[in-house]
DSSP file (Angstrom, degrees, kcal/mol; ACC not computed):
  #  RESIDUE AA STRUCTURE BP1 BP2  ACC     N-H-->O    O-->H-N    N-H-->O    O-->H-N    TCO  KAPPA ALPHA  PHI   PSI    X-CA   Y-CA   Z-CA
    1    1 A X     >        0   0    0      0, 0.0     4,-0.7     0, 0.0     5,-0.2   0.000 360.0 360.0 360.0 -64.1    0.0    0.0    0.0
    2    2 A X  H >>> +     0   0    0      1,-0.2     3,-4.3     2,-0.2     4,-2.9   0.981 360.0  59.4 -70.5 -34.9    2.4    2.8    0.9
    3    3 A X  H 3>5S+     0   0    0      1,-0.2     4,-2.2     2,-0.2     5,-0.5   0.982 101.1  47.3 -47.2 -54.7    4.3    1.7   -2.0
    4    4 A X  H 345S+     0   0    0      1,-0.2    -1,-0.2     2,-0.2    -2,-0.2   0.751 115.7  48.2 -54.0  -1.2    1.7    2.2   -4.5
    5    5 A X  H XX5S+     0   0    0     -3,-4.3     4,-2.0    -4,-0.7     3,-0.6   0.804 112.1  48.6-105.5 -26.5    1.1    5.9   -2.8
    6    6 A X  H 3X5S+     0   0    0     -4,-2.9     4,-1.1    -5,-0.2    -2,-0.2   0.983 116.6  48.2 -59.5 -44.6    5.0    6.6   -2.8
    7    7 A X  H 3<<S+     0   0    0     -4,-2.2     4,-0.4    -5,-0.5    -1,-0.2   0.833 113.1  41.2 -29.0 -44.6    4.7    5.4   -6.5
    8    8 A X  H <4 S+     0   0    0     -3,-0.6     4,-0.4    -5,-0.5    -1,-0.2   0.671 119.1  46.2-100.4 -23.2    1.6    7.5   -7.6
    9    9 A X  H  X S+     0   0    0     -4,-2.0     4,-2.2     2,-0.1     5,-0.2   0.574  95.1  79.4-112.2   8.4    2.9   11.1   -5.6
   10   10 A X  H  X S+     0   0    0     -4,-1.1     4,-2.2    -5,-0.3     3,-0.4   0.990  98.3  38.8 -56.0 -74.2    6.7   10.9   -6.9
   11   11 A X  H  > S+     0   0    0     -4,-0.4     4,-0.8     1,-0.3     5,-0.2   0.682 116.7  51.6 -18.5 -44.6    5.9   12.3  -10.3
   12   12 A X  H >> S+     0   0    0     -4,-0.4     4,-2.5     2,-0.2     3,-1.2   0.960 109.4  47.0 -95.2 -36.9    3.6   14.6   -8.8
   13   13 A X  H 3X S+     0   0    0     -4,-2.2     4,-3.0    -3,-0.4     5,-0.4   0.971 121.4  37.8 -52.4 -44.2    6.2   16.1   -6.0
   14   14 A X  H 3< S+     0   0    0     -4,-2.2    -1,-0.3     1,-0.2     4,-0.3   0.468 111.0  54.3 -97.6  19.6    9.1   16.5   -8.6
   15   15 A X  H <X S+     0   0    0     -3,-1.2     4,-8.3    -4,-0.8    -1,-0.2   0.672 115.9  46.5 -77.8 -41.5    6.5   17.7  -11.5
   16   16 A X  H  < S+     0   0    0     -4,-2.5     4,-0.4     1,-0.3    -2,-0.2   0.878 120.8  39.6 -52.8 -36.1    5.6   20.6   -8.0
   17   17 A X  T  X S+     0   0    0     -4,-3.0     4,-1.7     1,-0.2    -1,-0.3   0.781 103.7  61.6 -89.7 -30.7    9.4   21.1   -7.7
   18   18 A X  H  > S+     0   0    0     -5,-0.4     4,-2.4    -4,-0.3    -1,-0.2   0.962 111.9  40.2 -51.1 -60.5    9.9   21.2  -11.2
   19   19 A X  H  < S+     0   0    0     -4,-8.3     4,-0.4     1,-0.2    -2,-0.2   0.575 105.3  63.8 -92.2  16.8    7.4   24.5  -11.1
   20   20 A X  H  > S+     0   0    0     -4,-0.4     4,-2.5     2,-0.1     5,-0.4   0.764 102.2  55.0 -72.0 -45.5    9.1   25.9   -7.7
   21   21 A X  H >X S+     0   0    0     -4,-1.7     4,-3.2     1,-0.2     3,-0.7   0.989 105.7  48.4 -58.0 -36.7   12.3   26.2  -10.2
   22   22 A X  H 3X S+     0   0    0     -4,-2.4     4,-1.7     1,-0.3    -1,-0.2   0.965 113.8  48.4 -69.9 -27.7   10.4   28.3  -12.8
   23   23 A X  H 3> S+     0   0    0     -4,-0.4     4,-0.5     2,-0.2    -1,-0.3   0.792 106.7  54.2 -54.4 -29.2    9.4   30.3   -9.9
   24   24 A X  H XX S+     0   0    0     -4,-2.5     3,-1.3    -3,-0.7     4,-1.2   0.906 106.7  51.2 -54.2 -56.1   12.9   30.4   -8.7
   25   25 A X  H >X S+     0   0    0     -4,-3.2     3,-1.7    -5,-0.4     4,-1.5   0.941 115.4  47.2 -70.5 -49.9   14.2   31.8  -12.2
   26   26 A X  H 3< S+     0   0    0     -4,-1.7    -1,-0.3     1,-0.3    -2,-0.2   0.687 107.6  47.8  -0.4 -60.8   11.5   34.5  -11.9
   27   27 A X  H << S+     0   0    0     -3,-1.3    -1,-0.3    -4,-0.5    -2,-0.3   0.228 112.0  52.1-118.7   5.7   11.9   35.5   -8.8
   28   28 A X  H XX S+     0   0    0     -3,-1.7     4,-1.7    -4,-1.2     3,-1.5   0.867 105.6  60.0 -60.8 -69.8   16.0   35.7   -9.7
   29   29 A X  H 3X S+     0   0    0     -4,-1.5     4,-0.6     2,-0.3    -2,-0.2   0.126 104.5  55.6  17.0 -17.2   14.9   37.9  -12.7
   30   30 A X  H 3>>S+     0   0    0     -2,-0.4     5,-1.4     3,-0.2     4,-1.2   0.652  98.3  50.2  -2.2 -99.4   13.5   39.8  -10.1
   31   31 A X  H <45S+     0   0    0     -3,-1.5    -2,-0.3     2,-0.2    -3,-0.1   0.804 117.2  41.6 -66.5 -50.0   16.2   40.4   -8.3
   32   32 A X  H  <5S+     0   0    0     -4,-1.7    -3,-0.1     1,-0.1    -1,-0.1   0.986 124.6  31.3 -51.9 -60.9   18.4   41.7  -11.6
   33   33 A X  H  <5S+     0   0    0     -4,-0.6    -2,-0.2     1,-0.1    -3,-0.2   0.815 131.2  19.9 -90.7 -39.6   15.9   43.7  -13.4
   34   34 A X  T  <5S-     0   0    0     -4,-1.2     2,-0.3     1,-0.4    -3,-0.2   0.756 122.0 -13.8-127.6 -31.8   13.5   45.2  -10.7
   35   35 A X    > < -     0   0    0     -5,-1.4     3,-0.8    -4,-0.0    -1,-0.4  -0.729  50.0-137.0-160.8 136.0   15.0   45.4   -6.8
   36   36 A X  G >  S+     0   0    0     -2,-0.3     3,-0.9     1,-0.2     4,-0.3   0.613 107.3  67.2 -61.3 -24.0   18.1   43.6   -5.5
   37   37 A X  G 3  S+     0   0    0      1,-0.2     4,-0.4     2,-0.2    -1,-0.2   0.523  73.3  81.7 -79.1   8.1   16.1   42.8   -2.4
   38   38 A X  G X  S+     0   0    0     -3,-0.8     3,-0.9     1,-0.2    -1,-0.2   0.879  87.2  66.4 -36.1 -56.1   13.9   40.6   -4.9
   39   39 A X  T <> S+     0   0    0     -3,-0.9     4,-1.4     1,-0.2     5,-0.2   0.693  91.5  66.6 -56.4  -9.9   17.5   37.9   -4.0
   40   40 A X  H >> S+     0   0    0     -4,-0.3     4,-3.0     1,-0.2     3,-1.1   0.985 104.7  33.3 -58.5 -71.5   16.3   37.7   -0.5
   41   41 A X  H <4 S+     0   0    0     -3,-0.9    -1,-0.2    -4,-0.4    -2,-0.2   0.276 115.0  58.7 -94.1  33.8   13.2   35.9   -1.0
   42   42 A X  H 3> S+     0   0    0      2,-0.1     4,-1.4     3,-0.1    -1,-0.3   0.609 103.4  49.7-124.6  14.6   14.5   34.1   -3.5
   43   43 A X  H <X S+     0   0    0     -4,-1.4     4,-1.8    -3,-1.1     5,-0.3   0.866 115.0  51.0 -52.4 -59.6   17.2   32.8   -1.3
   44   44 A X  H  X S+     0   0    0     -4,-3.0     4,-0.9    -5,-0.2    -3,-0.2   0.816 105.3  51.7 -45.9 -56.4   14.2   32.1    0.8
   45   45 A X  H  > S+     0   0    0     -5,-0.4     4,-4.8     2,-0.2     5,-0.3   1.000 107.7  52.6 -32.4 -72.2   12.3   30.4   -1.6
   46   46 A X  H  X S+     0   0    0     -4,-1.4     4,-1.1     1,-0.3    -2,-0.2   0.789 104.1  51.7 -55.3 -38.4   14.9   28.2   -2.4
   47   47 A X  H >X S+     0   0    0     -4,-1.8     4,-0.9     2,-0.2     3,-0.6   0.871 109.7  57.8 -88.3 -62.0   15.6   27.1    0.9
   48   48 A X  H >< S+     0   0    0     -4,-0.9     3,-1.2    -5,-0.3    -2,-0.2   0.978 114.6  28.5 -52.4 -72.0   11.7   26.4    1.2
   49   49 A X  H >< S+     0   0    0     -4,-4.8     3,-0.9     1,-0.2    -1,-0.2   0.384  92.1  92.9-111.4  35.8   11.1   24.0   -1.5
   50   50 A X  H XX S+     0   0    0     -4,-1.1     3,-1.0    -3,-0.6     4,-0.6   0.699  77.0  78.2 -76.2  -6.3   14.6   22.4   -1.7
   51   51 A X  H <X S+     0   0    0     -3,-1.2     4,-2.9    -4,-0.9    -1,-0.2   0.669  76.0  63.9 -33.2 -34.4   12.9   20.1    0.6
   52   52 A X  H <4 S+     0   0    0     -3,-0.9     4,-0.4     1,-0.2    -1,-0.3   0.347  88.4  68.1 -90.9  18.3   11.1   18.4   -1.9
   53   53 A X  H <4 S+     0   0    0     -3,-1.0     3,-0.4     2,-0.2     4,-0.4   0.776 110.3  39.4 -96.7 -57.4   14.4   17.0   -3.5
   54   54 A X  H >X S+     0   0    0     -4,-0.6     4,-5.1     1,-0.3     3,-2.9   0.988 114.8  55.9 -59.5 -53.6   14.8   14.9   -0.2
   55   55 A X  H 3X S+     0   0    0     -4,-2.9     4,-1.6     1,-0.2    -1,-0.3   0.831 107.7  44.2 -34.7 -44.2   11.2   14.3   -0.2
   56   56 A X  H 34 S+     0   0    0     -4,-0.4    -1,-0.2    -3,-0.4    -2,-0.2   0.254 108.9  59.0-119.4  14.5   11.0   12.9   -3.4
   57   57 A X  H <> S+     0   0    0     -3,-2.9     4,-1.7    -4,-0.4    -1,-0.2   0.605 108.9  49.8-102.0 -29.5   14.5   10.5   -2.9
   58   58 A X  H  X S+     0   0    0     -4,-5.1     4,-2.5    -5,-0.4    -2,-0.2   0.965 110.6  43.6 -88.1 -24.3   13.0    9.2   -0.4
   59   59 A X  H  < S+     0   0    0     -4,-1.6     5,-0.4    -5,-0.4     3,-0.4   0.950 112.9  58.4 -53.7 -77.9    9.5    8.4   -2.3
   60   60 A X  H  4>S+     0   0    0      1,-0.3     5,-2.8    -5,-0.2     4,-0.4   0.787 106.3  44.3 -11.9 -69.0   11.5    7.3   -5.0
   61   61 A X  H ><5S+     0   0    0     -4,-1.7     3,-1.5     2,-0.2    -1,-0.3   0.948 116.7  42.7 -50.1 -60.9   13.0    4.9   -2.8
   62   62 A X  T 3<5S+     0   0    0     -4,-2.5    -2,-0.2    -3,-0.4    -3,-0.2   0.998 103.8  64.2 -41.5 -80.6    9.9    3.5   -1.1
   63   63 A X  T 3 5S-     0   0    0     -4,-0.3    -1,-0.3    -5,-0.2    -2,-0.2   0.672 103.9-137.1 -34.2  -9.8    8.0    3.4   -4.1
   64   64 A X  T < 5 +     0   0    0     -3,-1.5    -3,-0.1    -5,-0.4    -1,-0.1   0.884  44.1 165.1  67.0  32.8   10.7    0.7   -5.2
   65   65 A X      < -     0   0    0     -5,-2.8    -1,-0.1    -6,-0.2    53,-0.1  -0.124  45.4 -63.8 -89.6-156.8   10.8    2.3   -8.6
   66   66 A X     >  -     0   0    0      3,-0.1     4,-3.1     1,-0.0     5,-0.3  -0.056  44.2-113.8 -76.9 164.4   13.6    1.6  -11.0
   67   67 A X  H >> S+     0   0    0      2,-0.2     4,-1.4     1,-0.2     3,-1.3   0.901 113.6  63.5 -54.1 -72.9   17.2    2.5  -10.2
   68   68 A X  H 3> S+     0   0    0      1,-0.4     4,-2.8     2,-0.3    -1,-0.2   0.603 112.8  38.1 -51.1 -47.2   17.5    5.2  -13.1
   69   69 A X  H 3> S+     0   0    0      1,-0.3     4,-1.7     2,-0.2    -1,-0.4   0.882 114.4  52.0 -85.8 -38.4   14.6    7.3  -11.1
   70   70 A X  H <X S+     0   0    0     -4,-3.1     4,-1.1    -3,-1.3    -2,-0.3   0.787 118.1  40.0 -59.9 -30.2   16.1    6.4   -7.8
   71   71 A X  H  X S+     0   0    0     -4,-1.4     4,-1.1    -5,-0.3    -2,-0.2   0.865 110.0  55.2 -90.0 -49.1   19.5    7.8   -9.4
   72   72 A X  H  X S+     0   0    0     -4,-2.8     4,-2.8    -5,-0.3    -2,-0.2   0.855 113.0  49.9 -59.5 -36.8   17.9   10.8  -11.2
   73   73 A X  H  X S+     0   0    0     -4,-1.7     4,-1.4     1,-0.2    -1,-0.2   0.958 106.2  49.3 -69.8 -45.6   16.5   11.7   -7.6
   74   74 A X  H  X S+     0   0    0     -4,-1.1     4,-0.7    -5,-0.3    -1,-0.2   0.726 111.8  50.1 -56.0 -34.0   19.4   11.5   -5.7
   75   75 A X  H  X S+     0   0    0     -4,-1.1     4,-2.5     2,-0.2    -2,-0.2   0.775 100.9  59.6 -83.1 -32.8   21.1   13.6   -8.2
   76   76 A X  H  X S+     0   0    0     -4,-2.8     4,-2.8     2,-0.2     5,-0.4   0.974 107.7  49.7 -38.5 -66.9   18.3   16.3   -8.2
   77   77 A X  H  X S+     0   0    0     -4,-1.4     4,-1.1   -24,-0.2    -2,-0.2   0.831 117.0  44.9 -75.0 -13.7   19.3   16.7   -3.9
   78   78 A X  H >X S+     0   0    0     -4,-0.7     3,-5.2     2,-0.2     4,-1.5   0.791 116.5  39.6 -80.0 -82.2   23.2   17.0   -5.0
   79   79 A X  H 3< S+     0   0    0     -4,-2.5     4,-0.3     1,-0.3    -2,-0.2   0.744 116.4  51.5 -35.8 -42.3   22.9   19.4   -7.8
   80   80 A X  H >X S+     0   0    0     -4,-2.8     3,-1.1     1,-0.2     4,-0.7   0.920 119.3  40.4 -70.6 -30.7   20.1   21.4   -5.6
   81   81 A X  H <X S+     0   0    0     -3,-5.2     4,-1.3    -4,-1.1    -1,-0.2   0.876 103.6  64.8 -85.7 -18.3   23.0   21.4   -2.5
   82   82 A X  H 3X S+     0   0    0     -4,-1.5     4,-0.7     1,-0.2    -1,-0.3   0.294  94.6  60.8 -61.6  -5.4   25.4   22.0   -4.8
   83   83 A X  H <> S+     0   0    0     -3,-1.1     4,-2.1    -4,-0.3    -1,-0.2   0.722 100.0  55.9-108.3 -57.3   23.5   25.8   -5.5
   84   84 A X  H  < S+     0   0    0     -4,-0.7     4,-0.2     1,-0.2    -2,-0.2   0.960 104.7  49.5 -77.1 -52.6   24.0   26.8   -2.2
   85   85 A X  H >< S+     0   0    0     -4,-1.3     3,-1.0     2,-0.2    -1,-0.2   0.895 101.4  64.5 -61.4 -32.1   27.9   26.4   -2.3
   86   86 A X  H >< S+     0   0    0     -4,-0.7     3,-0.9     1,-0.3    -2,-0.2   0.905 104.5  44.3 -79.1 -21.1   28.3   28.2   -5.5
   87   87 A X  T 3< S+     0   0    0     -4,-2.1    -1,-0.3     1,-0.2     3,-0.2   0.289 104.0  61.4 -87.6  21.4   27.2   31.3   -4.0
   88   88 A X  T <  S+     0   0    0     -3,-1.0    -1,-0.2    -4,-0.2    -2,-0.2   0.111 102.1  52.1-104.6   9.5   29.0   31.0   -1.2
   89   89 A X  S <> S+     0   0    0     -3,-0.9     8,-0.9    -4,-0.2     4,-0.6  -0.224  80.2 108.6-124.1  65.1   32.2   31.0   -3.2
   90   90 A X  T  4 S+     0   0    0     -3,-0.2     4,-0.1     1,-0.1    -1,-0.1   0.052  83.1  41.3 -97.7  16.0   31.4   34.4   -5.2
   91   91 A X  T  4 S+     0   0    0      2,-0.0     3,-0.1     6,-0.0    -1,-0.1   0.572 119.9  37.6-132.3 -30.7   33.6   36.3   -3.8
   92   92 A X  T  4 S+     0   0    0      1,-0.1    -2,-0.1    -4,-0.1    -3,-0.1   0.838 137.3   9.7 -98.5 -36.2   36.7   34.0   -3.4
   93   93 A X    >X  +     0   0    0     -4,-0.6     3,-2.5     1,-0.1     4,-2.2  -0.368  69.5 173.2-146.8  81.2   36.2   32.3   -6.7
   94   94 A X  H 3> S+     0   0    0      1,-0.3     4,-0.8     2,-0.2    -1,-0.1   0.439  74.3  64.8 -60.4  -5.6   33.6   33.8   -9.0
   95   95 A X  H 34 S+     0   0    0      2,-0.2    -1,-0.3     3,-0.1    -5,-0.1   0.764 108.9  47.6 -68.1 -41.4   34.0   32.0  -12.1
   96   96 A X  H X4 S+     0   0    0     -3,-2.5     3,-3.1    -7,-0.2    -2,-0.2   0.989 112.1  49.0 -53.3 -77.1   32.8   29.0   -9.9
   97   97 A X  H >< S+     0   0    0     -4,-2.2     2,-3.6    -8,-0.9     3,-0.5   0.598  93.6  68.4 -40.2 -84.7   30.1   30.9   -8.5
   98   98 A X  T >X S+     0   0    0     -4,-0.8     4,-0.7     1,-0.3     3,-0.5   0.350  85.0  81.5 -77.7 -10.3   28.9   32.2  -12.0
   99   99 A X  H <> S+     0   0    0     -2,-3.6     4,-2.7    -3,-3.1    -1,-0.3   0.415  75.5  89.3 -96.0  10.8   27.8   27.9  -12.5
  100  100 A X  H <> S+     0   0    0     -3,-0.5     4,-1.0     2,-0.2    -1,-0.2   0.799  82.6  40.4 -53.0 -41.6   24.6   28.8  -10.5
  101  101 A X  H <> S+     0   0    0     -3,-0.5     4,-1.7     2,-0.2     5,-0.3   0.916 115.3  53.3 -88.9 -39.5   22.5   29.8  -12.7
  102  102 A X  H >X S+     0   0    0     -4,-0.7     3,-2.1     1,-0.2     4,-1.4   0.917 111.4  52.4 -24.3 -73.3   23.7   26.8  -15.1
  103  103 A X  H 3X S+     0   0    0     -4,-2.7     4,-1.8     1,-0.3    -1,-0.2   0.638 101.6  58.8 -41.3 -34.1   23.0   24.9  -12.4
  104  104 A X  H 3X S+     0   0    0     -4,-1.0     4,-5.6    -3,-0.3    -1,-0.3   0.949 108.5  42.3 -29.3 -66.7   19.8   26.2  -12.0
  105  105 A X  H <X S+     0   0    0     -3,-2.1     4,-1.0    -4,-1.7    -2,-0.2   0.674 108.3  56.7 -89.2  -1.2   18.6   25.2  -15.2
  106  106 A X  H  X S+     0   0    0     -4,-1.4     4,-1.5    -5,-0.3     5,-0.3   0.884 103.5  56.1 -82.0 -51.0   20.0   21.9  -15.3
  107  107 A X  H  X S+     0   0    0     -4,-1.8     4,-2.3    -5,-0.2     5,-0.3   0.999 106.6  48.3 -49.7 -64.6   18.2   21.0  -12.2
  108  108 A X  H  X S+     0   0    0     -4,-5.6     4,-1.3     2,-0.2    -1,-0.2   0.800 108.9  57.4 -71.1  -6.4   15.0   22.0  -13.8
  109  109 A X  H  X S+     0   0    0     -4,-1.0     4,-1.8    -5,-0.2     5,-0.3   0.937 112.3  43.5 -42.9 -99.3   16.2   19.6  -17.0
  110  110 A X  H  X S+     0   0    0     -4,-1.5     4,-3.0     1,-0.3    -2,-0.2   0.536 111.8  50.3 -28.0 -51.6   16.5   16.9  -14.7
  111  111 A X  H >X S+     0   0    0     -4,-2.3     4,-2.4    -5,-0.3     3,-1.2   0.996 106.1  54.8 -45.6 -74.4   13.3   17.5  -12.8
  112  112 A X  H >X S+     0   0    0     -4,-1.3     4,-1.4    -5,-0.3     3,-0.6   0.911 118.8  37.9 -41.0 -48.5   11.2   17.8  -15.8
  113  113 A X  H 3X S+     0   0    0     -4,-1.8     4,-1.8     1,-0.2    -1,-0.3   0.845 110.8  50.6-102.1   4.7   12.5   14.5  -16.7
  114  114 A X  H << S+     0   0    0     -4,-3.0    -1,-0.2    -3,-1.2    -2,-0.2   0.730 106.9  59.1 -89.3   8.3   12.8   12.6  -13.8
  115  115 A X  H XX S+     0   0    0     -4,-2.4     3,-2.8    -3,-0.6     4,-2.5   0.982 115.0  40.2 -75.9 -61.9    9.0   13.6  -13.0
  116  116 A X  H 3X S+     0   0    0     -4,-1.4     4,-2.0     1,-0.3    -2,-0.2   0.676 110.8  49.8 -81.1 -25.3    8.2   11.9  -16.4
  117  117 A X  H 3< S+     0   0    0     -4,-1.8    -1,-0.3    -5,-0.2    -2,-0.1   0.543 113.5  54.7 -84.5  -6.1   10.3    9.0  -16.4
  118  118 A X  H <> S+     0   0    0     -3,-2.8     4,-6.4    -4,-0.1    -2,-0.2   0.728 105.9  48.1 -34.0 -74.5    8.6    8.7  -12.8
  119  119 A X  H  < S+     0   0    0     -4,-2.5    -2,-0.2     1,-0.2    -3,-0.2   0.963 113.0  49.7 -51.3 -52.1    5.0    8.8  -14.1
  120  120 A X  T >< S+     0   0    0     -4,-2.0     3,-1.1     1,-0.2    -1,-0.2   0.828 110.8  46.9 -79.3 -13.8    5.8    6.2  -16.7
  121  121 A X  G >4 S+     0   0    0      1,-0.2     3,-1.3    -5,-0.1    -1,-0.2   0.973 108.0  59.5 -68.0 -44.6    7.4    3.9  -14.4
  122  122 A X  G 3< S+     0   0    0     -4,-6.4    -1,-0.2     1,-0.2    -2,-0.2   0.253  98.1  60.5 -61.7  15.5    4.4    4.4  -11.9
  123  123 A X  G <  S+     0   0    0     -3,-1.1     2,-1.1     2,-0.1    -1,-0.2  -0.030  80.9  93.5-118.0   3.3    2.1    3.2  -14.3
  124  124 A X  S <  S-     0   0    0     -3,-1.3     5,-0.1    10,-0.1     2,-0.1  -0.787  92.7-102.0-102.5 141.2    3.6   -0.1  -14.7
  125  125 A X    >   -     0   0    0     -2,-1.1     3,-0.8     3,-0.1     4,-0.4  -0.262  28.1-125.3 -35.9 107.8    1.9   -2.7  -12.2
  126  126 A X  G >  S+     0   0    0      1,-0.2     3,-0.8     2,-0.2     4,-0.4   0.862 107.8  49.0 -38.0 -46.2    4.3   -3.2   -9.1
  127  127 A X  G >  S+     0   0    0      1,-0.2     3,-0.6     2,-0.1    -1,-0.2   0.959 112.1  51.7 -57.7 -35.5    4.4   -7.3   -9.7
  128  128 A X  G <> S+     0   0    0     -3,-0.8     4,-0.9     1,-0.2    -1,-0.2   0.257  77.3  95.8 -84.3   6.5    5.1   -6.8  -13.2
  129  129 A X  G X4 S+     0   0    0     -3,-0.8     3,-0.6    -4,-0.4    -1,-0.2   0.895  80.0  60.8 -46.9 -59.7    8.0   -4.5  -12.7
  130  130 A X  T <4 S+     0   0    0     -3,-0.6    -1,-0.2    -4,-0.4    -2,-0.1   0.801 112.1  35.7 -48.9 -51.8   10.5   -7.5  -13.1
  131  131 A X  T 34 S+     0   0    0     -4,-0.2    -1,-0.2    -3,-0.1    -2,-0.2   0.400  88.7 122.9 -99.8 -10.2    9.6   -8.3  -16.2
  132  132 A X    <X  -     0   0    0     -4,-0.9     4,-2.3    -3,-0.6     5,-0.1  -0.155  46.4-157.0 -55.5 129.4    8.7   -4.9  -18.1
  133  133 A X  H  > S+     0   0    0      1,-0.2     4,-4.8     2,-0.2     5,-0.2   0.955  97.8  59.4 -80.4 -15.4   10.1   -4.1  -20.8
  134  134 A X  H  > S+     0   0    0      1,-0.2     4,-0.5     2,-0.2    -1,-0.2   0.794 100.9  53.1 -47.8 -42.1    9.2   -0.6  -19.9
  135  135 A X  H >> S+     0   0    0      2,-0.2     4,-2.2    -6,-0.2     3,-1.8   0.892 111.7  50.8 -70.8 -73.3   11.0   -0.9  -16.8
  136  136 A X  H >< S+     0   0    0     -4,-2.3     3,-0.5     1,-0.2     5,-0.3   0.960 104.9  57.9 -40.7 -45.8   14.2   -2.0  -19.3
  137  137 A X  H 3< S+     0   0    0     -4,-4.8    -1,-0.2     1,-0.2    -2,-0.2   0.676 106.4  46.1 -63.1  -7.8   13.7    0.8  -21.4
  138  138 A X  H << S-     0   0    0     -3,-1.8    -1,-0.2    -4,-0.5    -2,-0.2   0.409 124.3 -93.1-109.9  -2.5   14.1    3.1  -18.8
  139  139 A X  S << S+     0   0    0     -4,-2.2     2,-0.3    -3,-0.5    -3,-0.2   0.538  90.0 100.3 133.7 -16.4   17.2    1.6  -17.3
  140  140 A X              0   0    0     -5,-0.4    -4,-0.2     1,-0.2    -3,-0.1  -0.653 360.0 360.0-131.8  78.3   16.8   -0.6  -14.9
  141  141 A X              0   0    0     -5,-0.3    -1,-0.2    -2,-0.3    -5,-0.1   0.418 360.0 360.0-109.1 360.0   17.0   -4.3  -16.1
């Protein structure tokens, strides 16, 4: 049972986290064009729903979906802790720093597809997992 609900709300946490990042880039966009104290709350922001990066390694995991999505999740909470260190070296080494906003949009890459390669896994039958080829095509035979 709680596997099939960790299953069925993976997809839907990292589709949610996926459209905290567009908010993110927004609300950095903000910050350039319109007040510098914009970067506050989207310091704040971030801080707020980089939670669901953990949240949704640990669904991942429970839900018992394929390695590929279990790997794509895990890599979502590095890249998203990985954010936090490159602005904290903008001052000693700013070239580094300056791979934030890359990183930004690579995180929401990632999201967007590890919500959908989520979804389709969570529409194969949990017994039948072993033996999908769907489940192969995505990586984890």
């Amino acid at each position: 049972m709680i596997t099939s609900v960790a299953r069925r709300a993976h997809p839907i946490v990292l589709a949610a986290f996926a459209a905290c990042a567009v908010v993110q880039v927004f609300l950095a966009g903000l910050g350039v064009f319109n007040d510098p104290g914009a970067f506050i709350t989207h310091r704040e922001f971030g801080y707020l729903f980089g939670w669901l990066t953990l949240v949704g390694l640990v669904l991942a995991l429970v839900g018992r979906l394929p390695r590929r999505v279990v790997g794509m999740s895990a890599l979502l909470l590095v890249l998203f802790a990985l954010q936090s260190v490159f602005v904290a070296l903008r001052t000693e080494l700013p070239a580094v720093a300056a791979l934030h906003p890359l990183n930004g949009f690579a995180i929401l890459a990632l999201a967007i597809v590890t919500a959908r390669a989520s979804w389709i896994a969570g529409r194969v039958p949990e017994p039948a997992m072993e033996a999908s080829p769907l489940v192969e095509a995505l990586g984890d035979a």
